[in-house]
C-alpha positions as CSV (number, residue, x, y, z in Angstrom):
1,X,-29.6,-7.8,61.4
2,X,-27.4,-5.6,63.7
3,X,-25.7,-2.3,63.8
4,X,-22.3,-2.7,62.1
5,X,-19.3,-0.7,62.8
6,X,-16.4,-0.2,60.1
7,X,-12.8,0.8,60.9
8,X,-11.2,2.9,58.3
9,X,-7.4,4.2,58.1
10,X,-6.3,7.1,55.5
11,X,-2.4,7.4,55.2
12,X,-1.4,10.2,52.7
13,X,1.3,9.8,50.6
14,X,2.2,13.6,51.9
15,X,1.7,14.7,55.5
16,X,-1.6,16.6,56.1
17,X,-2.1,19.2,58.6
18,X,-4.4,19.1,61.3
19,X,-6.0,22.2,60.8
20,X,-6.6,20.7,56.8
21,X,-7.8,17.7,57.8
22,X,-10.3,19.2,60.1
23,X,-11.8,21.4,57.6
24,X,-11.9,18.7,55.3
25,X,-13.7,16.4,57.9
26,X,-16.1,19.3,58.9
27,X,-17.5,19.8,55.1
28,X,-18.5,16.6,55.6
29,X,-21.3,16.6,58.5
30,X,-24.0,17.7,56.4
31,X,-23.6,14.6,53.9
32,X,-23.5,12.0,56.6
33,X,-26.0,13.5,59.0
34,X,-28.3,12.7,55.4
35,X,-27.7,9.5,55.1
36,X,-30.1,7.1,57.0
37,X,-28.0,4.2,56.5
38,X,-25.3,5.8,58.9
39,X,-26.0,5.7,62.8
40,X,-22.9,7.5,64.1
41,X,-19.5,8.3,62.6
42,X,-16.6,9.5,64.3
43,X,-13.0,10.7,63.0
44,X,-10.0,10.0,65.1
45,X,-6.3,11.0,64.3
46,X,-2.6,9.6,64.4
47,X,-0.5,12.5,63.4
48,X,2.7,10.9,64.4
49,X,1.8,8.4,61.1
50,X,0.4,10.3,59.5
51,X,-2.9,8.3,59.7
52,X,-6.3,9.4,59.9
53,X,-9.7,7.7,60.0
54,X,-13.1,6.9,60.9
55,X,-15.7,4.7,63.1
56,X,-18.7,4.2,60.9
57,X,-21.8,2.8,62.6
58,X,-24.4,1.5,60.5
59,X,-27.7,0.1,60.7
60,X,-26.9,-3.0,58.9
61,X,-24.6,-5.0,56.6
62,X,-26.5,-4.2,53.6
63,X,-26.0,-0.7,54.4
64,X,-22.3,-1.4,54.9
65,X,-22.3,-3.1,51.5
66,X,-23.9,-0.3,50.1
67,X,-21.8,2.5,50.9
68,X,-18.6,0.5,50.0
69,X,-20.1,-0.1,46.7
70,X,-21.1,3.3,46.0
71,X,-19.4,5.8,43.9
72,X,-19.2,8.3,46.7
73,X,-16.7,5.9,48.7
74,X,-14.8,4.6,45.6
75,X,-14.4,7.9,43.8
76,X,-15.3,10.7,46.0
77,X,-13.7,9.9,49.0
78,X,-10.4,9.2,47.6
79,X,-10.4,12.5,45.4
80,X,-11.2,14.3,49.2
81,X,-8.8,13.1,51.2
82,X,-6.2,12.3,48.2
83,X,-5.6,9.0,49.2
84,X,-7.8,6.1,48.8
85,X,-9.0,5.0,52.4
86,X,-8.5,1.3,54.0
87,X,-11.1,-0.9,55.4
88,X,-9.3,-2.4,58.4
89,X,-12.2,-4.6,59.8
90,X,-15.9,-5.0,60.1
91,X,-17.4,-5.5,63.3
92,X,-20.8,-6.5,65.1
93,X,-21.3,-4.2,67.7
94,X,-22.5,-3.7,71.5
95,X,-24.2,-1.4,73.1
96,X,-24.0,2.0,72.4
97,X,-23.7,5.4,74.4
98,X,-24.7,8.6,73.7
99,X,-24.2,11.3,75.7
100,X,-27.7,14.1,75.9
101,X,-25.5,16.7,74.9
102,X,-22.7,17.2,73.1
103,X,-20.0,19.7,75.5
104,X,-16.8,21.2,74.5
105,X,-13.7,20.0,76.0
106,X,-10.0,20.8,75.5
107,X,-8.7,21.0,72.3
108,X,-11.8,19.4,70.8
109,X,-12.9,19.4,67.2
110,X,-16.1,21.1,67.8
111,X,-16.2,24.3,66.4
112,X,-19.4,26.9,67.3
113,X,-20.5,26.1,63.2
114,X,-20.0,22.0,63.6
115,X,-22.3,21.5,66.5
116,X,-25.2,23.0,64.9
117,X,-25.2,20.9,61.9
């Protein structure tokens, strides 16, 4: 089987702050850099709808099945993020790049902490 990718959408009843949100997302590199299931994940923001989200890559269906199934996505993530998030699409996937290193641009989300997690 092939890498999987999963397109998730949070919308808050309340509007968040980006600075929050961050934070919030940054507590969770540790966890996901754990799990061997996950390939990639990246966050992504819409704070004009007050949406936010996520671009899982995993190493397989059954891992995608998995994780949806689990108690950390149906109770743990909700109780985060205070809203319960929205699977918007499974998808196979192409190729993949990966920059060698990981550089600080503009107004990026990479904080001195973050990068060495």
């Amino acid at each position: 089987m092939g890498k999987k990718a999963v397109w998730v959408i949070f919308r808050p009843k309340d509007p968040v702050k980006l600075d929050k949100m961050r934070q919030l997302y940054l507590t969770s590199y540790p966890h996901f850099r754990e799990m061997s299931s996950l390939y990639a994940k990246t966050w992504w923001v819409n704070e004009e709808k007050n949406e936010w989200g996520a671009l899982y890559i995993f190493n397989s269906q059954q891992d995608v099945d998995n994780y949806l199934s689990s108690d950390r996505w149906r109770n743990k993530v909700p109780e985060k993020y205070g809203c319960k998030p929205e699977v918007t699409a499974v998808l196979d996937i192409g190729a993949i790049l990966f920059k060698e290193k990981v550089t600080e641009g503009e107004d990026s989300w990479l904080t001195p902490d973050s990068t060495s997690l």
